[in-house]
VMD Tcl script that builds the backbone (N, CA, C; Angstrom):
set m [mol new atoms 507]
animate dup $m
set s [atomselect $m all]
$s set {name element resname resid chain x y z} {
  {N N UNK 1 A 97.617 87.763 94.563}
  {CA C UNK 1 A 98.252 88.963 95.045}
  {C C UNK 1 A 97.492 90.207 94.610}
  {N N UNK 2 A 96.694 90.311 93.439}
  {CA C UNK 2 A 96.457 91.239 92.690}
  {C C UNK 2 A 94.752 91.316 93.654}
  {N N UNK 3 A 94.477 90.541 94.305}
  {CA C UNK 3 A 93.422 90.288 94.787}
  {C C UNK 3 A 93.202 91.531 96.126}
  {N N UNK 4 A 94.176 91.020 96.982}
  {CA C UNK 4 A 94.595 91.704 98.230}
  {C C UNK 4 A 95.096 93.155 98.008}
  {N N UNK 5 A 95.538 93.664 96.779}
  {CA C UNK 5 A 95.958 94.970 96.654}
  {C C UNK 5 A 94.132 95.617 96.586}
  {N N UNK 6 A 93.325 94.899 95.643}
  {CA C UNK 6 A 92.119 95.459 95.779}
  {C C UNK 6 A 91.087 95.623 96.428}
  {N N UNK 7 A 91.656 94.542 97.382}
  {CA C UNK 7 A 90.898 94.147 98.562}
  {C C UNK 7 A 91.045 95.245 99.782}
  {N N UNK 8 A 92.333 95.228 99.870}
  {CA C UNK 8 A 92.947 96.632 100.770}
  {C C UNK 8 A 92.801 98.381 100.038}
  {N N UNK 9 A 92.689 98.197 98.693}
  {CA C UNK 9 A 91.974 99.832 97.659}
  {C C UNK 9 A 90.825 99.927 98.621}
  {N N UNK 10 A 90.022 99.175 98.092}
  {CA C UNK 10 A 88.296 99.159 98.138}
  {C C UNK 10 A 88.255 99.231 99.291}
  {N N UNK 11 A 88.970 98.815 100.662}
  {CA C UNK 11 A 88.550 99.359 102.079}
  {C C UNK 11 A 88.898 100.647 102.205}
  {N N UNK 12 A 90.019 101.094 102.031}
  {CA C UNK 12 A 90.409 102.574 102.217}
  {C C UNK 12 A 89.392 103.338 101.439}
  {N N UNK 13 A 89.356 103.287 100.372}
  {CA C UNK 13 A 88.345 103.766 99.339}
  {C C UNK 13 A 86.853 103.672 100.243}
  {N N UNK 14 A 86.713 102.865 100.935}
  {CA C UNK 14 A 84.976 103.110 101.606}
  {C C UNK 14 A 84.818 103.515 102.707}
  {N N UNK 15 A 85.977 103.595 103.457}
  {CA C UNK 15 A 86.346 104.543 104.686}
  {C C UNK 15 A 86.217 105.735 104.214}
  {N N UNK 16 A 87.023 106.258 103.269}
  {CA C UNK 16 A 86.705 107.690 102.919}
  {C C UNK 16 A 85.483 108.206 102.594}
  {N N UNK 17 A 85.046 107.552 101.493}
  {CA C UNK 17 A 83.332 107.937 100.878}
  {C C UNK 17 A 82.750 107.482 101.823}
  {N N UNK 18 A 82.363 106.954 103.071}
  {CA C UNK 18 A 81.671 106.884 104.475}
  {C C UNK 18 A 81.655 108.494 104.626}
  {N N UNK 19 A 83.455 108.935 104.917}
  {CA C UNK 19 A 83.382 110.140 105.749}
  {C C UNK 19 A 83.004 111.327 104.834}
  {N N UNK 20 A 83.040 111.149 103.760}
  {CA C UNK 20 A 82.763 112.149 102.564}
  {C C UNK 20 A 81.320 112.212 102.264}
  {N N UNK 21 A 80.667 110.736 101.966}
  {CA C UNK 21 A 79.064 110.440 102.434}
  {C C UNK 21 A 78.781 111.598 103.347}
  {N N UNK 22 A 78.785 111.596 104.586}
  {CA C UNK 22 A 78.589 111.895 106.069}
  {C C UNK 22 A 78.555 113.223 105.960}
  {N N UNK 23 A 79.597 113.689 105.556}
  {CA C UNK 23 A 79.650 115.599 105.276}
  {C C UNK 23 A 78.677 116.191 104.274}
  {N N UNK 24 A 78.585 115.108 103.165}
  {CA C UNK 24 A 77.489 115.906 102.116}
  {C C UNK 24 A 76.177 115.872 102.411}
  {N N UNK 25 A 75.956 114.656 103.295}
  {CA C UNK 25 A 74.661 114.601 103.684}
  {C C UNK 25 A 74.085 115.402 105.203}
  {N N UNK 26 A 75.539 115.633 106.168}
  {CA C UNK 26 A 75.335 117.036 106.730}
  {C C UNK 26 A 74.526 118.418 106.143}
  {N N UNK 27 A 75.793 118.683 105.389}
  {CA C UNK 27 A 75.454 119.735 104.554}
  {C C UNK 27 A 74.439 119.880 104.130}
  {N N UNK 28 A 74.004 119.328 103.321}
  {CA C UNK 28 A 72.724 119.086 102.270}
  {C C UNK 28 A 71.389 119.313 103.494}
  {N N UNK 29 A 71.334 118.780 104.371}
  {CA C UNK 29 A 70.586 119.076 105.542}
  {C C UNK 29 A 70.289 119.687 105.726}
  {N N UNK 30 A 71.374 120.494 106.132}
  {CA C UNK 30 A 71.381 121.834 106.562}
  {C C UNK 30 A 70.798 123.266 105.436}
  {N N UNK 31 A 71.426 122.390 104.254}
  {CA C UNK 31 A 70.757 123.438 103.250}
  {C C UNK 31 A 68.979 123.565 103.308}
  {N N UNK 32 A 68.719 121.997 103.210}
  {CA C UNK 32 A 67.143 121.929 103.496}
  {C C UNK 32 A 66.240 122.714 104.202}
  {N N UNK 33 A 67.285 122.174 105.319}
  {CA C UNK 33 A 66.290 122.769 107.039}
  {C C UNK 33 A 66.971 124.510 106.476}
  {N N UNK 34 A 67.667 124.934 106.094}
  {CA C UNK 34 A 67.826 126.635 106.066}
  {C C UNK 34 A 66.310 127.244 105.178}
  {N N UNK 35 A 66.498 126.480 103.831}
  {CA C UNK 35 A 65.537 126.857 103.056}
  {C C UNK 35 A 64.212 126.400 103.198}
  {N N UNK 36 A 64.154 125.625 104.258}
  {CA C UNK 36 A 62.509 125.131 104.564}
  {C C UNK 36 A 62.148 126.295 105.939}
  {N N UNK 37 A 62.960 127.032 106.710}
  {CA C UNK 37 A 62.901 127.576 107.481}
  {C C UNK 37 A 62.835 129.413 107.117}
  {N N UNK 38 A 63.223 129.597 106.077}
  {CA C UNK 38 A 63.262 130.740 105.145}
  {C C UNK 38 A 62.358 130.708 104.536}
  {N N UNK 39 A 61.404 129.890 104.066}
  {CA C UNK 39 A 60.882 130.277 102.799}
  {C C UNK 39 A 59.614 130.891 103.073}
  {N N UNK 40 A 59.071 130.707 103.974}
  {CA C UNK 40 A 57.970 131.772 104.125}
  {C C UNK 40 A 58.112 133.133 104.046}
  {N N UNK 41 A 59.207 133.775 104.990}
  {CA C UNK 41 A 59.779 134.888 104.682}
  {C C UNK 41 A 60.032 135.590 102.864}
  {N N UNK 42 A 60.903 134.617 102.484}
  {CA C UNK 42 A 61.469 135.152 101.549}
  {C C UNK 42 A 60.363 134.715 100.312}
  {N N UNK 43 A 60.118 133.357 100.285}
  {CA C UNK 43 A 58.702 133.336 98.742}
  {C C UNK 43 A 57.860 134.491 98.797}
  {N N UNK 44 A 57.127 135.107 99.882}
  {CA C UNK 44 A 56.070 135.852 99.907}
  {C C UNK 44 A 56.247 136.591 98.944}
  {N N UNK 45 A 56.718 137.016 98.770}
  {CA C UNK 45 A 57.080 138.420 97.707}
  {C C UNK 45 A 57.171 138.026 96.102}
  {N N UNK 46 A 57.727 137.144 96.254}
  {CA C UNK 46 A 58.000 135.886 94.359}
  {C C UNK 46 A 56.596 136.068 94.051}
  {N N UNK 47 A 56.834 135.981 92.653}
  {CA C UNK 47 A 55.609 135.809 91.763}
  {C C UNK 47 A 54.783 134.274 91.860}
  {N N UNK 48 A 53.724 133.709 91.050}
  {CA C UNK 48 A 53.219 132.378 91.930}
  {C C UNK 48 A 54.122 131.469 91.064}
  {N N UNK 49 A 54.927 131.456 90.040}
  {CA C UNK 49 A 54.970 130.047 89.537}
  {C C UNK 49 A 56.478 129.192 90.941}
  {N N UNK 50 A 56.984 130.620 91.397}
  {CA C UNK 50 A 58.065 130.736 92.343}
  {C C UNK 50 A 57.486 130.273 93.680}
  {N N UNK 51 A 56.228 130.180 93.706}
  {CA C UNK 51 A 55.836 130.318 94.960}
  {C C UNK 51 A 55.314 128.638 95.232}
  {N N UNK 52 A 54.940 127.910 94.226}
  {CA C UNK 52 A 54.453 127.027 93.893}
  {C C UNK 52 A 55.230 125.831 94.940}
  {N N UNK 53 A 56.292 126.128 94.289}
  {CA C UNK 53 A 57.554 125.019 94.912}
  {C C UNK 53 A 57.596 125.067 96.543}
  {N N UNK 54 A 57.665 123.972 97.125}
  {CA C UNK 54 A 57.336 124.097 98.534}
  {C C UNK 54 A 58.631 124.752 99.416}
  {N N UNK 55 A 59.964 124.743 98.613}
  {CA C UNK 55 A 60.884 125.002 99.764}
  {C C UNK 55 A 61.606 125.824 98.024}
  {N N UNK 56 A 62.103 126.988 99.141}
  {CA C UNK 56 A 62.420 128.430 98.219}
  {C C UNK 56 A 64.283 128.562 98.832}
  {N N UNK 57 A 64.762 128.124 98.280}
  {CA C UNK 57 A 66.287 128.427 98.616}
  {C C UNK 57 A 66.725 130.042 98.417}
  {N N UNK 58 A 66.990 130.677 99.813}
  {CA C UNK 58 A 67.185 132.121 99.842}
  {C C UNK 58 A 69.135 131.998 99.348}
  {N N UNK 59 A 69.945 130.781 99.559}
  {CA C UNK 59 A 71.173 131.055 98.822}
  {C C UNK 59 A 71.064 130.336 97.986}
  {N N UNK 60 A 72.163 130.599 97.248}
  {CA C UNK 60 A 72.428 130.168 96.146}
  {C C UNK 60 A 71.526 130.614 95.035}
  {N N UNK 61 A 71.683 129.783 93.870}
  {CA C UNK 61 A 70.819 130.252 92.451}
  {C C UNK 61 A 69.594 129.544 92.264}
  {N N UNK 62 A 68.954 129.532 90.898}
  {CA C UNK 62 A 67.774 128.507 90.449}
  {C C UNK 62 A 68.264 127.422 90.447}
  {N N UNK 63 A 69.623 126.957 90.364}
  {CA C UNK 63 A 70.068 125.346 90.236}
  {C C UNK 63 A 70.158 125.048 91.733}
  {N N UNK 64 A 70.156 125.753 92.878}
  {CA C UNK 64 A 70.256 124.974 94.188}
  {C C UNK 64 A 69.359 124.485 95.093}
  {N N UNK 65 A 68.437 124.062 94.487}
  {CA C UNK 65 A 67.364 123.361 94.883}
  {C C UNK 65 A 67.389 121.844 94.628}
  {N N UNK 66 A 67.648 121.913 93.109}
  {CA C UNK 66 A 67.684 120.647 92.283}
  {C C UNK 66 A 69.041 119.514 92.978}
  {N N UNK 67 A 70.095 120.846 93.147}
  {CA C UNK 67 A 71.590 120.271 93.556}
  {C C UNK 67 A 71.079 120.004 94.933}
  {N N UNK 68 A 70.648 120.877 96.015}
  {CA C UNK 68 A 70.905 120.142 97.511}
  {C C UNK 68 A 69.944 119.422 97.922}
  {N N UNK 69 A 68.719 118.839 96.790}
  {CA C UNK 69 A 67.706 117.579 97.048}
  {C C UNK 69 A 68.937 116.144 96.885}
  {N N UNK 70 A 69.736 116.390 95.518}
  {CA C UNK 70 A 70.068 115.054 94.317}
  {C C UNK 70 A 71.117 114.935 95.599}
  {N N UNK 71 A 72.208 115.536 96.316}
  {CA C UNK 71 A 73.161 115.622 96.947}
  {C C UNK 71 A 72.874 115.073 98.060}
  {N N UNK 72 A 71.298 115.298 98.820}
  {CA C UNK 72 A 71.340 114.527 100.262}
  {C C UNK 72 A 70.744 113.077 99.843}
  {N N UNK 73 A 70.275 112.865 98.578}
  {CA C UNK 73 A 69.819 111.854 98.218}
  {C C UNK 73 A 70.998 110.673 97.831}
  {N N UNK 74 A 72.005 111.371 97.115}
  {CA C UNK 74 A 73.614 110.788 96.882}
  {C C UNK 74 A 74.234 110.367 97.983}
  {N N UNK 75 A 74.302 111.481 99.138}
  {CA C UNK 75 A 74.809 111.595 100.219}
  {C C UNK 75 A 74.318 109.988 101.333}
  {N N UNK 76 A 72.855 110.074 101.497}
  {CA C UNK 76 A 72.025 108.597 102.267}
  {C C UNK 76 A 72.899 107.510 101.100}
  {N N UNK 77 A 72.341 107.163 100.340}
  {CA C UNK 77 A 72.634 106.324 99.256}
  {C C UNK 77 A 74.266 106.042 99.105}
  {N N UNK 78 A 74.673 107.225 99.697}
  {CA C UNK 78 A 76.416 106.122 99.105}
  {C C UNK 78 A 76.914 105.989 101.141}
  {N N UNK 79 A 76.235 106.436 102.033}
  {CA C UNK 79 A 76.695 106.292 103.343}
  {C C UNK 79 A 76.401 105.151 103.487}
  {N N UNK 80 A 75.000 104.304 102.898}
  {CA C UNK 80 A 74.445 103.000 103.170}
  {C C UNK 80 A 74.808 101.930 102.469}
  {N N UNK 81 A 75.222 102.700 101.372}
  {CA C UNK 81 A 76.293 101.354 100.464}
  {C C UNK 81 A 77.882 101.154 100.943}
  {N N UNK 82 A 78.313 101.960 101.335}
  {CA C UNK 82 A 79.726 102.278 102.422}
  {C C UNK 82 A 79.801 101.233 102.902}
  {N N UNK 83 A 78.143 101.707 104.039}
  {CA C UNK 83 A 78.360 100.511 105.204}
  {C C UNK 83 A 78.421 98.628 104.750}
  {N N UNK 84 A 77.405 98.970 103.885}
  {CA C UNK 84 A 77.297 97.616 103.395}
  {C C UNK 84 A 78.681 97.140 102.813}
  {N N UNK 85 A 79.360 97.999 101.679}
  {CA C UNK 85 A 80.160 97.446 101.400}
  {C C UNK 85 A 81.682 97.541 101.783}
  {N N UNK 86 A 81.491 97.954 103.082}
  {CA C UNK 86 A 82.769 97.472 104.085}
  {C C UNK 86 A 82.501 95.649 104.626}
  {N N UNK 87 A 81.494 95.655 104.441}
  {CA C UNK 87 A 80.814 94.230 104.814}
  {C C UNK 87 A 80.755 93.152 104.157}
  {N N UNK 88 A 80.974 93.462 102.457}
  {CA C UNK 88 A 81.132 92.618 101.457}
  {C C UNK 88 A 82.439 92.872 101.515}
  {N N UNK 89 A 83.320 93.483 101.345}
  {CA C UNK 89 A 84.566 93.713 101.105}
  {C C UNK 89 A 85.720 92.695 101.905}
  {N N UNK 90 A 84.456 92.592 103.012}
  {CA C UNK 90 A 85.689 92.193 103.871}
  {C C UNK 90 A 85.268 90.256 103.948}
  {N N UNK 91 A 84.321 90.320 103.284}
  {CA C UNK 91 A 84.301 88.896 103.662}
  {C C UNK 91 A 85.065 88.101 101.588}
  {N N UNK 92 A 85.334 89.131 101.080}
  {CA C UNK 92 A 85.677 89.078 99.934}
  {C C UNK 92 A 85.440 87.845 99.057}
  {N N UNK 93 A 83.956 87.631 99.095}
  {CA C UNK 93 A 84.036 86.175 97.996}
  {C C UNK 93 A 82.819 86.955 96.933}
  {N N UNK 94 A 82.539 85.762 95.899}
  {CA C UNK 94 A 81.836 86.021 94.417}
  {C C UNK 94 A 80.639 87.134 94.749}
  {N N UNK 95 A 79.787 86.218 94.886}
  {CA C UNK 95 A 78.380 86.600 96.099}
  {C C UNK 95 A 78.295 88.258 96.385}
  {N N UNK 96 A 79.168 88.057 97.564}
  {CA C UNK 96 A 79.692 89.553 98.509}
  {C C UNK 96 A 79.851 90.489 97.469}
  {N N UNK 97 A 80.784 90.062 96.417}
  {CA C UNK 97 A 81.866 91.406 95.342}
  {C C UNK 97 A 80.643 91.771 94.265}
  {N N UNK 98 A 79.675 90.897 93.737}
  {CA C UNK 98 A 78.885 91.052 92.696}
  {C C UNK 98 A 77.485 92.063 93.495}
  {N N UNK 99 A 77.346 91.767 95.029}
  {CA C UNK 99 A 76.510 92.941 95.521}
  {C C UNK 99 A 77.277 94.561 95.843}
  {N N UNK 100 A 78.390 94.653 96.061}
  {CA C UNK 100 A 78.675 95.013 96.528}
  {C C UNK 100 A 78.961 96.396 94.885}
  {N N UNK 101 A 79.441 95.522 93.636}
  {CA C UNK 101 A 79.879 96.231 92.622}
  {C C UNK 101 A 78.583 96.631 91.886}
  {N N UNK 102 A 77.315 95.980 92.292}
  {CA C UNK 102 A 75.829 96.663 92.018}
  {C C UNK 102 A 75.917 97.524 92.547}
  {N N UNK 103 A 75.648 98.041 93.981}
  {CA C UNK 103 A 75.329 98.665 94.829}
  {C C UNK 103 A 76.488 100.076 94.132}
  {N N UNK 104 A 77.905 99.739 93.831}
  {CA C UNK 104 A 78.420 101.117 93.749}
  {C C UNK 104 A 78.497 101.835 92.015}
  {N N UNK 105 A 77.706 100.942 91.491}
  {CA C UNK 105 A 77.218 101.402 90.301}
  {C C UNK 105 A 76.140 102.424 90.803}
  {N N UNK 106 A 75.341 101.968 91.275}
  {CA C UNK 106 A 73.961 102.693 91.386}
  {C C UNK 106 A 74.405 103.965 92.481}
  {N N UNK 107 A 74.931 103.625 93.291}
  {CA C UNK 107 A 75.791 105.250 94.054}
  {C C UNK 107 A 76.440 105.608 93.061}
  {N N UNK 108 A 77.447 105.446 92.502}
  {CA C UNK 108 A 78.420 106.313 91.293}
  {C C UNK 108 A 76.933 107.249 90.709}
  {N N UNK 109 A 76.287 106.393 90.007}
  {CA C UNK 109 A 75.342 107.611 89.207}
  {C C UNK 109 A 74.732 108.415 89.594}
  {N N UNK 110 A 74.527 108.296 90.749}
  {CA C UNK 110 A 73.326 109.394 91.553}
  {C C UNK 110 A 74.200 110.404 91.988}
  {N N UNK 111 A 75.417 110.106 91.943}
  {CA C UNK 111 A 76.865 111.080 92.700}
  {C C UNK 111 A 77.482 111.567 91.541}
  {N N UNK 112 A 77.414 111.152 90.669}
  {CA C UNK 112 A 77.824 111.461 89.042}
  {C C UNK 112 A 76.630 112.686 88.864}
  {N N UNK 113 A 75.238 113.119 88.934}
  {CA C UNK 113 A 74.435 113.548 88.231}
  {C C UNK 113 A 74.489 114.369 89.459}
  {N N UNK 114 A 74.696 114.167 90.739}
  {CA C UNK 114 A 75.262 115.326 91.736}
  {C C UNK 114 A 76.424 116.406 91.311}
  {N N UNK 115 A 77.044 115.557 91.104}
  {CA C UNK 115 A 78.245 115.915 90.665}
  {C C UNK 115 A 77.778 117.208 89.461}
  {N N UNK 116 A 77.156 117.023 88.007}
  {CA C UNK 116 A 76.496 117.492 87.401}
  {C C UNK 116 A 75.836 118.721 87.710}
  {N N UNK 117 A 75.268 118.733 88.528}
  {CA C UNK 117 A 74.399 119.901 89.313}
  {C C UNK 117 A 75.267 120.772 90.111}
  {N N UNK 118 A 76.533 119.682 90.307}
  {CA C UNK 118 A 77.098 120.882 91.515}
  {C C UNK 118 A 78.076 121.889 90.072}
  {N N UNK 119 A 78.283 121.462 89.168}
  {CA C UNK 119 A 78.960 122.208 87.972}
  {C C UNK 119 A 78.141 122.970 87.260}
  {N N UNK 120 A 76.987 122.441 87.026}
  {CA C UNK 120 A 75.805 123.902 86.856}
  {C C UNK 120 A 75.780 124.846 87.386}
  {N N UNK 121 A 75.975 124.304 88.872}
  {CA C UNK 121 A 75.721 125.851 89.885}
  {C C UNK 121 A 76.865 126.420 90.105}
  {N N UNK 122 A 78.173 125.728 90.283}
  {CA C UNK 122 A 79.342 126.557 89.692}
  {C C UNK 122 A 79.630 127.515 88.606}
  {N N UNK 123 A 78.711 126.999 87.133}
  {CA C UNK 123 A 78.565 127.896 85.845}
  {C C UNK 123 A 77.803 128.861 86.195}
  {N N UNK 124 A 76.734 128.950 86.850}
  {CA C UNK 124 A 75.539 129.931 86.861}
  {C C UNK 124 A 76.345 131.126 87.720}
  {N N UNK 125 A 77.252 130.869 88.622}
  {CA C UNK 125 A 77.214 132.140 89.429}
  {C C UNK 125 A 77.497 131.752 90.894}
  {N N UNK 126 A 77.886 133.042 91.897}
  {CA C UNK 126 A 78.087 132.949 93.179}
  {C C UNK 126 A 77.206 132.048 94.122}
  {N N UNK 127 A 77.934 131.421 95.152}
  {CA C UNK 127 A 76.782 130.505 96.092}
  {C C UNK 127 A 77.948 131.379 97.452}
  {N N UNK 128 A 77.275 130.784 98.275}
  {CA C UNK 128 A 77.502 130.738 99.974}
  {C C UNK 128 A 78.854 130.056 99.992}
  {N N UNK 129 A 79.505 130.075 101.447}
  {CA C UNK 129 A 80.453 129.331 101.512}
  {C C UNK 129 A 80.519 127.558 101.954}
  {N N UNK 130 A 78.911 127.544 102.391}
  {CA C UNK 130 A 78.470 126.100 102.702}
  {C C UNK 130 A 77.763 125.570 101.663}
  {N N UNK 131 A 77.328 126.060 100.278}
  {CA C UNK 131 A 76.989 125.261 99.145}
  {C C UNK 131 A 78.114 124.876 98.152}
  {N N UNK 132 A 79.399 126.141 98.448}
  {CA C UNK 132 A 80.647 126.189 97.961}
  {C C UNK 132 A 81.346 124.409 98.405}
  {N N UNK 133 A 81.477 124.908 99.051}
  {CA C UNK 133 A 82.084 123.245 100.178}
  {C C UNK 133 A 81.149 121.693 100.093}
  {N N UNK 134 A 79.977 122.198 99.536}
  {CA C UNK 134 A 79.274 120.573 99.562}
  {C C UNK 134 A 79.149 120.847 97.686}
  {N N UNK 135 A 79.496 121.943 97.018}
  {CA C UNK 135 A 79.721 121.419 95.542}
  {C C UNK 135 A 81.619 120.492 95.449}
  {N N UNK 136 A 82.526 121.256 96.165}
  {CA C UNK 136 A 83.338 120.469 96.095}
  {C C UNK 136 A 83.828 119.165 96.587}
  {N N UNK 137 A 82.836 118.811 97.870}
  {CA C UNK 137 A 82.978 117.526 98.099}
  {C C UNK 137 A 82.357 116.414 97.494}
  {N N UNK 138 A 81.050 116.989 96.983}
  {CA C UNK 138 A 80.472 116.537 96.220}
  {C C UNK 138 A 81.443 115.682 94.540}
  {N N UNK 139 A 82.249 116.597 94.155}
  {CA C UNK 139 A 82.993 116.310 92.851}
  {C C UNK 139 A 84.043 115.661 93.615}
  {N N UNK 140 A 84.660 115.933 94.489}
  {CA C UNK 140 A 85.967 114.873 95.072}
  {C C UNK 140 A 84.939 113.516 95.467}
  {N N UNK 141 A 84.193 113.408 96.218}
  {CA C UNK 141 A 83.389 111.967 96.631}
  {C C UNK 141 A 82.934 111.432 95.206}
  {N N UNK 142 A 82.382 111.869 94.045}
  {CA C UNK 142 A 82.620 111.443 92.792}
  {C C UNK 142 A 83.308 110.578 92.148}
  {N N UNK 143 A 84.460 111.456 92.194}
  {CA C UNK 143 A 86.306 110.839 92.084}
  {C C UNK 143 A 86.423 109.776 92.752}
  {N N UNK 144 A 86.346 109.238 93.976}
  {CA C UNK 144 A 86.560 108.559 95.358}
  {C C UNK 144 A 85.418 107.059 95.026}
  {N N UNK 145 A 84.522 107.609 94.486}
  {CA C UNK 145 A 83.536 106.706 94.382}
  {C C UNK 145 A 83.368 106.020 92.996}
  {N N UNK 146 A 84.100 106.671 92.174}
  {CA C UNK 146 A 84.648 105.831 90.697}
  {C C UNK 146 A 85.695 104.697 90.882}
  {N N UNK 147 A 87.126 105.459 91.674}
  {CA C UNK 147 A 87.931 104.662 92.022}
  {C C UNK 147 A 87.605 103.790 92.799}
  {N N UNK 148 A 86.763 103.449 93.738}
  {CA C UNK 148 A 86.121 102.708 94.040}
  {C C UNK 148 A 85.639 101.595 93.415}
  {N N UNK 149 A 84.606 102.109 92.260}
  {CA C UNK 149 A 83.852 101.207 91.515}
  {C C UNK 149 A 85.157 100.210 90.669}
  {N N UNK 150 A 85.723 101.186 90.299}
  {CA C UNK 150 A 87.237 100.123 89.586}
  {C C UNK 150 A 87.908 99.329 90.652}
  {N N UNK 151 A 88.144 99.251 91.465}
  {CA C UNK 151 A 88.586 98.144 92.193}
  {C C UNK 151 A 87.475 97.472 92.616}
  {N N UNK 152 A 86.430 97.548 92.966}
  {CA C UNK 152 A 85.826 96.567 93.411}
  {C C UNK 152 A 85.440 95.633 92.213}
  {N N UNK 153 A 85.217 96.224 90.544}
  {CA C UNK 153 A 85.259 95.552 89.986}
  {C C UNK 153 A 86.536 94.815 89.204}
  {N N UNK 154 A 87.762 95.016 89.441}
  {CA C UNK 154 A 88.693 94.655 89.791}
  {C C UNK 154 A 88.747 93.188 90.126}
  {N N UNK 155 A 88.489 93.104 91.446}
  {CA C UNK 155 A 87.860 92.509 92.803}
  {C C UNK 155 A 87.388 91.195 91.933}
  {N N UNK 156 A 85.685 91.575 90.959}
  {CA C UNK 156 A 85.269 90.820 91.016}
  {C C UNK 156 A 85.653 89.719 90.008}
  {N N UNK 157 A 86.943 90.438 89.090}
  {CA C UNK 157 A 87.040 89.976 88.133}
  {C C UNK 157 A 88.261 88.744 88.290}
  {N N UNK 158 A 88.846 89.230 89.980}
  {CA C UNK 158 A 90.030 88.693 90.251}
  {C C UNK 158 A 89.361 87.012 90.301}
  {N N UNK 159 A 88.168 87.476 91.297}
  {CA C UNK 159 A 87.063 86.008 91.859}
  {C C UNK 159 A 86.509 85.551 91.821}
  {N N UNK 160 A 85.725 85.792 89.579}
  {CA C UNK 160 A 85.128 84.969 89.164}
  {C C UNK 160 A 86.120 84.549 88.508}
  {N N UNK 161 A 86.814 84.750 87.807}
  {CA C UNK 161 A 88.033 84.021 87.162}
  {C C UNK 161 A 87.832 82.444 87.451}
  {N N UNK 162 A 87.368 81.776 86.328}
  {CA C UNK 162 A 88.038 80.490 86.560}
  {C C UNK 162 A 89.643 80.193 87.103}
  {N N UNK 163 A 89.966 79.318 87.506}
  {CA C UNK 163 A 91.026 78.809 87.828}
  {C C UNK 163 A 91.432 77.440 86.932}
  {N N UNK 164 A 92.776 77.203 86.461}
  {CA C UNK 164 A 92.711 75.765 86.050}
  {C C UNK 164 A 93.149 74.849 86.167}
  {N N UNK 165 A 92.371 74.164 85.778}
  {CA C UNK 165 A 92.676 72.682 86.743}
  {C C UNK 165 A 91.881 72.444 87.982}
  {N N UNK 166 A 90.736 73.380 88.129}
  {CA C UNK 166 A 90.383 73.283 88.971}
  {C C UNK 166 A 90.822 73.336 90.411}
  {N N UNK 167 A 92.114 74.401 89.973}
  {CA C UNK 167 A 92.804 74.395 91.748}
  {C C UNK 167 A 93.009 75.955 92.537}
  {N N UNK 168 A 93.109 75.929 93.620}
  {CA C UNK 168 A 93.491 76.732 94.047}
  {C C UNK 168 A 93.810 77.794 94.200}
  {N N UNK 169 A 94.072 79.422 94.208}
  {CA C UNK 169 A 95.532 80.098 94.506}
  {C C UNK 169 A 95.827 79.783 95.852}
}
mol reanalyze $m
mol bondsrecalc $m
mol representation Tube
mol addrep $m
């Protein structure tokens, strides 16, 4: 029983971080293509160590560079583990749950240290209203993607479990 409650978490749970995935890695895009499309304009004038860096973010601070690289990188990385692990999830055996609870380890951290960056640039000072919105989805998909990791390992703990007697549930 305890199986199927986690079985049914961990799908809802990867439906969401799909659609939460999907928006940050919008976003983050968009931040790119803004500041790869700006920066000629706006570096010219920076001194050289400023100038050095290939893409010059005209919003936000010195931390939003670092944040909207780690974020579209979080963003690919937990959309492709989503998919996958709507795919393990659902076929729910040992195998499936032990790739599936790798895979959202290694998204948790990269979304964890997103997460990180997006609270730096919250400390440092004012952003835009579209770096505003991908720091907070960023920290809710965080959240979403922990609870996650606990049920699926949950999950795995339900279905390596010996059984005894060698029988059944």
């Amino acid at each position: 029983m305890a199986a199927g409650g986690s079985k049914s978490t961990a799908t809802i749970l990867l439906i969401l971080n799909l659609v939460l995935y999907f928006v940050v890695t919008v976003i983050a895009s968009w931040a790119i293509n803004h500041g790869i499309e700006r920066t000629h304009e706006t570096a010219s004038v920076l001194s050289i160590p400023a100038r050095i860096f290939p893409i010059y973010f005209p919003v936000g601070n010195m931390a939003t560079g670092f944040f909207v690289l780690l974020a579209l990188l979080a963003g690919v990385v937990g959309m492709g583990t989503s998919l996958t692990g709507l795919n393990n999830v659902s076929q729910w055996n040992g195998p499936n749950l032990f790739a599936a609870a790798d895979s959202s380890l290694v998204t948790l951290s990269l979304t964890i240290f997103a997460m990180g960056l997006a609270c730096k640039e919250i400390q440092h000072g004012w952003t835009g209203s579209y770096l505003r919105t991908l720091e907070v989805i960023t920290i809710v998909v965080s959240a979403t993607q922990l609870f996650y990791t606990v049920a699926i390992h949950a999950g795995v703990g339900s279905v390596s479990r010996p059984r005894p007697y060698g029988g059944r549930v």
